[in-house]
N, C-alpha and C positions, 0 to 999 in steps of 0.2 A: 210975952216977947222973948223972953230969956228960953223959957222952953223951947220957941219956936226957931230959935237960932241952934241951940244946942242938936235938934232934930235932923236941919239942914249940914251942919256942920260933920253930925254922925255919916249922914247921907252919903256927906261926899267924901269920907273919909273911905265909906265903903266901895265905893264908886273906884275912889283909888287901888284899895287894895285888891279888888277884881280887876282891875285893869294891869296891873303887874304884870304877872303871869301871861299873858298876852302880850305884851310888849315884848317880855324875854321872848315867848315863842315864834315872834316875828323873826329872831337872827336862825337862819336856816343852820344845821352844821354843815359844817367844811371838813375835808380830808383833803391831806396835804398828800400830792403823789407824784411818782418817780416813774415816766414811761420812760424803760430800761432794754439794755441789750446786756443778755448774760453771755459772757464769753463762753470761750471753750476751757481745754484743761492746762492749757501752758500758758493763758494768762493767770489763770486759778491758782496753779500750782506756783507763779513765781509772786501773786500779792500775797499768799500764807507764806510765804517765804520773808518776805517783808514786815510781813503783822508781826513775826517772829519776832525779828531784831529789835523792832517799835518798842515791844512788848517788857524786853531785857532792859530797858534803858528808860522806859514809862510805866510802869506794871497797873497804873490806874485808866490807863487807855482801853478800848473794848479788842475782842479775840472777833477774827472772820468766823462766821457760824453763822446757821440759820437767820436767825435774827439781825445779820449785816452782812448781807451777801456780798459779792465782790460784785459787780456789776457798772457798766458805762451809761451815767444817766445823759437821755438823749431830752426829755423835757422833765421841767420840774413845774408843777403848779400847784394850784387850790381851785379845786373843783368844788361844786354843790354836791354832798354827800349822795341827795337824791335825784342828783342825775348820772352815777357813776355807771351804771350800766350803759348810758348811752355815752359816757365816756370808754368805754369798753370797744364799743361797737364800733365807732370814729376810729380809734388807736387801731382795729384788729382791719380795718379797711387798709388803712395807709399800708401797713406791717406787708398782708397778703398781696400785695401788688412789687414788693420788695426780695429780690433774692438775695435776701444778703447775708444768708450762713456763706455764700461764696467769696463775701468780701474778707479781702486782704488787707487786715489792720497792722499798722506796727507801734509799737510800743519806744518811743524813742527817751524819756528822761522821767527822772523823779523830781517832784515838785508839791512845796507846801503851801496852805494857808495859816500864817502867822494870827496864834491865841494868846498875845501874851508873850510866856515864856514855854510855850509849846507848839505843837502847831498838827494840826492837821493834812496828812501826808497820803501822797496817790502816785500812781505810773499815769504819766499824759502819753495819750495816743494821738497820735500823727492825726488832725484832721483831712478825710479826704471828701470831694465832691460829691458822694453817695451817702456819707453821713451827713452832712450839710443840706444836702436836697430832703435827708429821712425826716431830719429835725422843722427845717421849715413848712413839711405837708404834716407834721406833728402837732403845731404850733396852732396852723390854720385849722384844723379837726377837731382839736382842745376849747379853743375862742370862745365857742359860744355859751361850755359849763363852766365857765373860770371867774376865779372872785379873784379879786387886788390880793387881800389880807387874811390872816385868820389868825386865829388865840391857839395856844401849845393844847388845848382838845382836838386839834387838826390831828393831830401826831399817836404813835404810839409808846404810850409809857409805862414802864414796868415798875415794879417796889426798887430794883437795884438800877433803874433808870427814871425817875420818874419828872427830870426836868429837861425842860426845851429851851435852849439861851436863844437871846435875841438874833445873834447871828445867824443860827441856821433860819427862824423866821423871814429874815430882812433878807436872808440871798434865795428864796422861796420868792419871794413878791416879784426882787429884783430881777429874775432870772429871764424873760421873753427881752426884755431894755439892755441887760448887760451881760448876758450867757449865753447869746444866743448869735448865729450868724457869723460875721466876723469877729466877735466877741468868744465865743464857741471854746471853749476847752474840755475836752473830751478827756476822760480821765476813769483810772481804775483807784478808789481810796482803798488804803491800805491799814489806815492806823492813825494813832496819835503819836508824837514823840517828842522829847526835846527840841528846844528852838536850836541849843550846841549838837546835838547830834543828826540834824538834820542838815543844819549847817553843812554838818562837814562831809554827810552825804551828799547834798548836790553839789561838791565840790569834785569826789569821785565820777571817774567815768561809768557811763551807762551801758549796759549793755543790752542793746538793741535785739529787738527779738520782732517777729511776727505772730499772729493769729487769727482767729476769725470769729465771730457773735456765733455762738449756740443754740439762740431762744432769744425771745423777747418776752416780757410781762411788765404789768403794772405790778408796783410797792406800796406798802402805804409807808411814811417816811418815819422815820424818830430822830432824836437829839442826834447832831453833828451831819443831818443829811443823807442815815444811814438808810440803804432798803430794808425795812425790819419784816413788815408782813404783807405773803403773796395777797394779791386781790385779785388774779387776772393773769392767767397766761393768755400770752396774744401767739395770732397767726404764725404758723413756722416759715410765712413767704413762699414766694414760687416756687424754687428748686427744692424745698425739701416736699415737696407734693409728689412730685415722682420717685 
């Protein structure tokens, strides 16, 4: 009898530890991604302007560069890794039906989101009817690869970045319920800074400037929601076709 339990007992110990590995394989991966409009060069040229100052007064904050493009994120989500091509296809539909290197963006103020004693800092663009209308056929195109949730493996992390805080996770999930629509803040991030020194920047007057989206692509996202890595240039729209 003693044998004969011992046998069963092994059985299903094994039973378990072949089952594992299967259980894990069941959670599909996720990438966390940023369908984006990249401005042109006088938006460009005035958030390196800004990275700038962030920089003198935070020096632990990240530099605009490759790996944190300047760019106006129009949807933020978590798609199924293995349907990202056809998240491609969706996004490059919407994009081509759009002329909107012709749009007339304006860049009206600075504005952060408070980390603490720092905060993360952006130029907010004026929302207008045509980015409102891009984001909503965005949204409905995205639906049907998109998970809720996903673990900081969504993201991209490097040896000199290699953590994801919950915040940027929670405003990924958040983002179709409270970023979107009349919620919608459109925005160029610029940096990290001081909570006093940003203070005292959005206390300064703005100065107002115009531009216009250059390109569109998909990002894959990293720590603080930044575009880290291309995955996808989408459609250049109508008018740049002629």
């Amino acid at each position: 009898m003693r044998e004969h339990l011992l046998t069963l007992a092994g059985l299903a110990l094994g039973a378990a530890v072949s089952l594992a590995p299967a259980g894990r394989a069941a959670a599909a991966p996720v990438t966390a991604i940023d369908i984006l409009l990249d401005p042109d060069a006088t938006m460009v040229t005035a958030s390196e302007a800004a990275n700038a100052d962030l920089l003198k007064t935070y020096p632990k904050g990240f530099s605009l560069d490759a790996s944190h493009r300047p760019h106006i994120t129009v949807l933020q989500s978590y798609v199924r890794t293995a349907d990202l091509d056809k998240v491609y296809a969706a996004a490059d539909k919407v994009l081509a039906s759009e002329a909107y290197d012709r749009w007339k963006l304006r860049a009206v103020k600075y504005y952060y989101l408070p980390l603490g004693d720092i905060g993360l800092a952006g130029i907010v663009v004026q929302p207008t009817p045509e980015l409102l209308g891009l984001q909503t056929a965005l949204i409905a195109a995205v639906a049907p690869f998109a998970v809720k949730t996903a673990t900081a493996e969504a993201f991209v992390t490097t040896a000199a970045e290699p953590d994801v805080n919950q915040p940027t996770m929670d405003y990924i999930t958040a983002f179709v319920t409270e970023h979107s629509g009349a919620n919608y803040n459109p925005h160029v991030t610029t940096g990290i800074g001081t909570k006093v020194f940003l203070d005292a920047l959005l206390a300064r007057p703005f100065p107002e400037f115009t531009f216009s989206p250059a390109g569109a692509s998909v990002y894959q996202l990293a720590n603080f929601g930044t575009a880290s890595r291309l995955l996808k240039t989408l459609s250049s729209g109508k008018s740049l076709e002629h």
